[in-house]
Residue, then its C-alpha position, 0 to 999 in steps of 0.5 A: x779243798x774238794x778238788x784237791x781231796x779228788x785229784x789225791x784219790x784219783x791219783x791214788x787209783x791210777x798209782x793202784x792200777x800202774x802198780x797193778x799192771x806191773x805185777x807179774x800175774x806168775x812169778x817162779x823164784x829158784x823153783x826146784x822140784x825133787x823125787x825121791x827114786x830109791x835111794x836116789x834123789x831126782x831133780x825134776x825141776x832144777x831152780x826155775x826163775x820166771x816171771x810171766x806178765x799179765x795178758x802174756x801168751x807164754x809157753x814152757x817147751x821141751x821135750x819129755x822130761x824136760x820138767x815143763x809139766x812139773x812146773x805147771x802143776x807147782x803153779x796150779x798147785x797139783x805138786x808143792x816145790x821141794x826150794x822156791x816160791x810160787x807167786x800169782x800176782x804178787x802174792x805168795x801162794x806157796x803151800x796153798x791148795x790148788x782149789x784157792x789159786x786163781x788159775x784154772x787148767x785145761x788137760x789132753x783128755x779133756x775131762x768133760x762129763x759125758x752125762x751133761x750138755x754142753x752148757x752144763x759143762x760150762x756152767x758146772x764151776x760157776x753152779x759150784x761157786x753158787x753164782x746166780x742162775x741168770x748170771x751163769x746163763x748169760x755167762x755160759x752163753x757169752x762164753x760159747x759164742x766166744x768159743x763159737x759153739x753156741x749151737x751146740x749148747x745142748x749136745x753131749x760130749x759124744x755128739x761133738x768133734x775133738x776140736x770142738x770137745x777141745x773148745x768146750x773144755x776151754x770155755x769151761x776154764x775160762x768162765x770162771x774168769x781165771x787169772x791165768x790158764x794153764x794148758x797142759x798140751x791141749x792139742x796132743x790128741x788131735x790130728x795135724x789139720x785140726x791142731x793147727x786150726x785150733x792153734x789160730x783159735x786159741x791165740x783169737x780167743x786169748x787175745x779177745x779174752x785178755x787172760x794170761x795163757x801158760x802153755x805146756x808143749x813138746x811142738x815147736x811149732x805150736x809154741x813159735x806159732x802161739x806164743x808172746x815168749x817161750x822158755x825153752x827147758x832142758x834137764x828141768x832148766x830153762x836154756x832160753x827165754x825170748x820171742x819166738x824170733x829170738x829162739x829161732x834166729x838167734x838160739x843160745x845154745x847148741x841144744x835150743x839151735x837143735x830142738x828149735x826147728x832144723x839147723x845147720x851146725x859146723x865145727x870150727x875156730x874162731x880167727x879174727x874179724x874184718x873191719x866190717x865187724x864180721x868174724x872169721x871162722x876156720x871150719x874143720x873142712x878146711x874152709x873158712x866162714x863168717x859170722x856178723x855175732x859171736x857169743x860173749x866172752x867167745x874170743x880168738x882161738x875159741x871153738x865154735x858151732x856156726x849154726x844157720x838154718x835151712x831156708x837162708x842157704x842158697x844153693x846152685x850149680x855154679x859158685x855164688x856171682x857178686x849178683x848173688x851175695x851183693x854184700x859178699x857171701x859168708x861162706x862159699x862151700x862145695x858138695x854133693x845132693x845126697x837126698x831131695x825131698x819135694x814137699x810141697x811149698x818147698x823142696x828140700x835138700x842134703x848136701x854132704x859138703x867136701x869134708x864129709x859134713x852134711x847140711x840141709x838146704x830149705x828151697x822155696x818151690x814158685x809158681x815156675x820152680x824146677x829142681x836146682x839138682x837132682x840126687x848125686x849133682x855136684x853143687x855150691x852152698x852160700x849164705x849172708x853173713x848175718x844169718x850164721x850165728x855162732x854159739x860156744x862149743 
């Protein structure tokens, strides 16, 4: 009987934490956020779903007034949505004050108190919630090695660097053992260089500390960078929600193939499919495409976008050999350099196609790499079916 009163329990247990786990740590349902402005009303946030799972790494981008910041602050409680509920983890915290939610968030300016140490920064919510002083001590410490500024525990704000001013910021948030943490573009304030180091420092310390990070952003770089998923926002919705590879590969929308990263964007019809399952696109240059994915409901005679990025474009002198396009090219096209810009790791090219379309062409620079064709060299585009993506017009 002991035994099987033991198996009960600790079935019990296992059942609680599966159960747990499953829970979202933030969920959003038919989130709307409006102002008024006058005599019109103004939707911020347009009815937001979302649910972001415990130890995720999620970014909301988008560009200024997209309503990523607004969302967030309906999640830490800064602003109370107008339709929609709020949940962290599992539980309902609509109307419930900012100060009773078990998130924490990090902002642009830092916010650190000029007058205390470093330590005492960290320390400061933890002395609020009248934690034992040996625990706070070893707390703060734990949490500046794990930030690496434990040699600057006594120094003052003003002593320290940006980034590091940045990390103390988030030691600070993250001491208190949060649920989640929100950050509300964190790295807006640095230079390139540096923002790009602490990118790799906020994934490190996210992925050893197990917490969920929301992450607010207008860089597209940082959130495909950073990111487990990313909800794309437009006009207070979200236009896409995937991995960074989903987003970037296949965007959804001609906005999202836009905003993500650069992308080449071509007009044309939709005319049939081969056997090999490849639709045939008739561009508006008179040239004809194809395309191994069509967006659903998107038949014969539709108008499309026939969108592919920079880096998949080849680019030569000479039309594309069966060497060059082993599985048959997708789309052989004429035109001219109109620009190259040599930037390092790659040169980049505009190519004003015959029908006066121009498309960027991204050319990786090797070790012996030369200029494919200088300013005003008549040339030949191509790329492999699989890397055109069609979306609705």
């Amino acid at each position: 009987m002991v035994t099987t009163s033991s198996s009960t329990e600790e079935s019990a247990v296992a059942e609680r934490d599966r159960t747990t786990d499953e829970v979202a740590a933030i969920g959003l349902a038919r989130v709307v956020k409006s102002y008024r402005s006058g005599s019109e009303t103004v939707r911020a946030v347009g009815g937001v779903d979302l649910e972001i799972a415990r130890g995720e790494f999620f970014s909301l981008l988008g560009p200024s007034g997209c309503g990523k910041t607004t969302t967030m602050r309906m999640i830490a409680g800064f602003e109370e949505p107008t339709e929609g509920v709020v949940r962290l983890s599992g539980r309902d915290v609509t109307g419930v004050p900012a100060n009773h939610r078990d998130v924490n968030m990090v902002f642009q300016s830092y916010a650190l108190f000029p007058h205390m140490s470093v330590a005492a920064n960290v320390a400061f919510g933890l002395e609020r919630k009248r934690v034992p002083k040996a625990e706070v001590k070893s707390r703060v410490a734990a949490m500046l090695e794990l930030v690496e500024l434990g040699h600057r525990a006594r120094h003052r704000p003003a002593q320290l660097s940006g980034g590091q001013q940045q990390r103390v910021a988030l030691a600070r948030a993250l001491v208190n053992e949060p649920g989640a943490l929100l950050l509300d573009e964190p790295l807006g304030a640095l230079d390139l260089k540096l923002r790009q180091s602490m990118q790799v420092e906020l994934k490190r310390i996210q992925r050893e500390v197990g917490i969920t990070f929301v992450y607010v952003t207008h860089d597209q770089g940082e959130a495909l960078t950073m990111s487990d998923r990313v909800a794309v926002m437009n006009n207070g919705l979200v236009e896409q929600l995937g991995t960074p590879a989903e987003i970037y590969e296949r965007p959804a929308t001609r906005f999202v193939a836009d905003f993500i990263g650069t992308s080449n964007l071509l007009t044309g019809t939709v005319a049939g499919s081969d056997t090999a399952g490849r639709h045939r696109i008739d561009l508006e240059s008179g040239a004809t495409a194809l395309s191994t994915a069509l967006p659903p409901g998107v038949a014969t005679g539709s108008t499309v976008h026939l969108t592919v990025r920079p880096e998949k474009v080849r680019m030569g002198t000479e039309p594309p050999t069966a060497a060059d396009a082993p599985d048959g090219p997708a789309c052989s096209l004429r035109g001219t350099v109109t620009e190259t810009v040599y930037m390092g790791a790659s040169t980049h090219y505009q190519v004003a196609l015959d029908g006066g379309v121009e498309i960027s062409v991204f050319r990786q620079n090797s070790s012996d790499s030369t200029l494919v064709a200088e300013r005003g060299a008549p040339v030949w585009v191509w790329w492999d079916p699989r890397h055109s993506y069609a979306l609705p017009s």
